[in-house]
N, C-alpha and C positions, 0 to 999 in steps of 0.2 A: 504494500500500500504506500504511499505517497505520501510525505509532509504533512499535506493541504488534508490529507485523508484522518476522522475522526476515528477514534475507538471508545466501544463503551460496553459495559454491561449491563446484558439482557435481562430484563424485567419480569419475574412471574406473576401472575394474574393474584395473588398472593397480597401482592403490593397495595398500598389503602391509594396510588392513583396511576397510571399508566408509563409508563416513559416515557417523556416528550423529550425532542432534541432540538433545539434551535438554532438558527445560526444569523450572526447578525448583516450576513451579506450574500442570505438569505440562497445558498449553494449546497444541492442534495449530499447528505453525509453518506459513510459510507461507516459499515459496518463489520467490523471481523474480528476472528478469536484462532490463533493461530491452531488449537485442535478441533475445533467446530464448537458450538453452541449447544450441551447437556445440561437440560433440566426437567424436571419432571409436573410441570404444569406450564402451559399456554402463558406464550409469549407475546405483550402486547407493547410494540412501538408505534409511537406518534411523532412525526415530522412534516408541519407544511412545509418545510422547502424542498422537500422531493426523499424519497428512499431507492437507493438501487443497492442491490447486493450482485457485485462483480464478478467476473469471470473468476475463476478457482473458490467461489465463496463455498462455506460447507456450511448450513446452518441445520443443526442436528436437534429441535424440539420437537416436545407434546404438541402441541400447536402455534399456531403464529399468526398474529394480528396486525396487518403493517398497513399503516393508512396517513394519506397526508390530508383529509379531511378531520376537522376536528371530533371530539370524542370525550364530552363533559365528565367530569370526577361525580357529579349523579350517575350518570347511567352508568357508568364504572362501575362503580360499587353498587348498583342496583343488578349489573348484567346484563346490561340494554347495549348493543350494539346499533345506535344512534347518530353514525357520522354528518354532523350538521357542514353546511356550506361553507368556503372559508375562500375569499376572490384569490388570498393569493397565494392558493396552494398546488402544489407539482406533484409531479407524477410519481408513481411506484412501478420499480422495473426489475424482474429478476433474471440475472446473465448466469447465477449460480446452479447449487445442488440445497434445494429444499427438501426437507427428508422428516416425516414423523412416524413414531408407532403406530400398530393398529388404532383406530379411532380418532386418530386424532386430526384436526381439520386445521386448514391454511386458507385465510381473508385477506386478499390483497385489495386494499380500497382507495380508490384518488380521483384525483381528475380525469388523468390516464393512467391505465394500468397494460403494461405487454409483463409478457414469461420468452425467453428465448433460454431460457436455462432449462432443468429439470424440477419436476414436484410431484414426490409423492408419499403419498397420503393412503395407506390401504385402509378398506372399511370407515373410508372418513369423507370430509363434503371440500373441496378445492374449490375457491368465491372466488373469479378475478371479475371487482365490480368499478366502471369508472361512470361516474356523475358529480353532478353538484350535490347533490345530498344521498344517501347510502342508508338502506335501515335495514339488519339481517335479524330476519326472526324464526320464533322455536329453535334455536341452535339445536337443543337438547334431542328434540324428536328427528325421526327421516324425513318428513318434509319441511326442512327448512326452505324459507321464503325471503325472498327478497324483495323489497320496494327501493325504485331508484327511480331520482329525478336527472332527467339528462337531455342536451343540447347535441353538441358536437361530440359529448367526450366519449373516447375509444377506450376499449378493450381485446386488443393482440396478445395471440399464441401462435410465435414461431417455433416455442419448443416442445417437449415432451413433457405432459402431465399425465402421471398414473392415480389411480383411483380405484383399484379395483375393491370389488363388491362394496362399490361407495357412491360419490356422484359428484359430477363434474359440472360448472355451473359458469359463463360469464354473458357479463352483461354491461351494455351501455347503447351509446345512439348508432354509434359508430363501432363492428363488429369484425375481427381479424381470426379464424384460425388452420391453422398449415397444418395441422397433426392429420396424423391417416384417422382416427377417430374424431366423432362427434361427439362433443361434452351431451352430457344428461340431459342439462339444462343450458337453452341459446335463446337468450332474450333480445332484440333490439326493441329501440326506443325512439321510434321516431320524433322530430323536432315539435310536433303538434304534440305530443301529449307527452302527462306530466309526469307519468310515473307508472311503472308495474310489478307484479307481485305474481308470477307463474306458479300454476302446481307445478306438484313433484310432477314427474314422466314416468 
């Protein structure tokens, strides 16, 4: 990693409020642990100025919450995955190896969201959601749902995400993916309306 390049530790869901990262010249951080990321509860980062996890990244948790949309210290601690509006918030991008146990689920949320790396997740729910506003609900249950409010903003997969006997799910207005499979769930959002919330498939 590079100078300019930030390092920090990862947060579990544990924590009384989320990790937020800021930066005052407002340039996506970047994140790494020289032997990957082990812990045993969901991992929730918050940065509006962009999140990307780099080529050779390894992030090794329970699950992972990475959103450059905001994300109140209520619904935190209440369990509301609530990402409100935030003008000037950037993208989440992952070039890496995202990797959880059985069950466990990976939320990628922002304005834009692409995957060119790998993610997988067995028996668990993969979210790449990009809008202005993001709201993931029933985590707990199999049909998790999502409502999202979106414009232009995209959600790209040039990479490989596994999910097996789970479900695969992105969404925004603007929709990319290159995998030889079709995610579970493939919502667009056209520029007319405001929001959607699909069943499971």
């Amino acid at each position: 990693m590079g100078s300019r390049s930030a390092r920090a530790k990862l947060r579990a869901s544990s924590s009384k409020t989320p990790h937020r990262a800021s930066s005052s010249r407002h340039r996506p951080r970047s994140f790494s642990h020289p032997r990957g990321a082990h812990l045993e509860r969901p991992v929730f980062l918050i940065n509006p100025s962009g999140i990307l996890f780099g080529q050779g990244a390894r992030i090794d948790v329970a699950g992972l919450v990475a959103s450059t949309l905001n994300l109140s210290n209520q619904d935190f601690l209440a369990g509301r995955l609530n990402f409100a509006s935030n003008p000037l918030a950037g993208s989440v991008e992952n070039q890496g190896s995202i990797t959880t146990p059985s069950g466990g689920n990976v939320y990628l949320v922002g304005t834009n969201v692409s995957n060119s790396g790998i993610i997988n997740s067995p028996q668990g729910d993969v979210i790449l959601a990009a809008g202005q506003s993001v709201n993931i609900l029933d985590t707990s249950t199999p049909g998790v749902r999502v409502e999202i409010t979106a414009s232009d903003n995209a959600a790209v997969n040039l990479g490989e995400i596994l999910a097996q006997s789970g479900q695969i799910g992105i969404y925004g207005a603007g929709l990319r993916n290159a995998a030889s499979s079709m995610p579970t769930r493939w919502c667009a959002i056209p520029a007319a309306k405001s929001s959607c919330a699909p069943s499971k498939t």
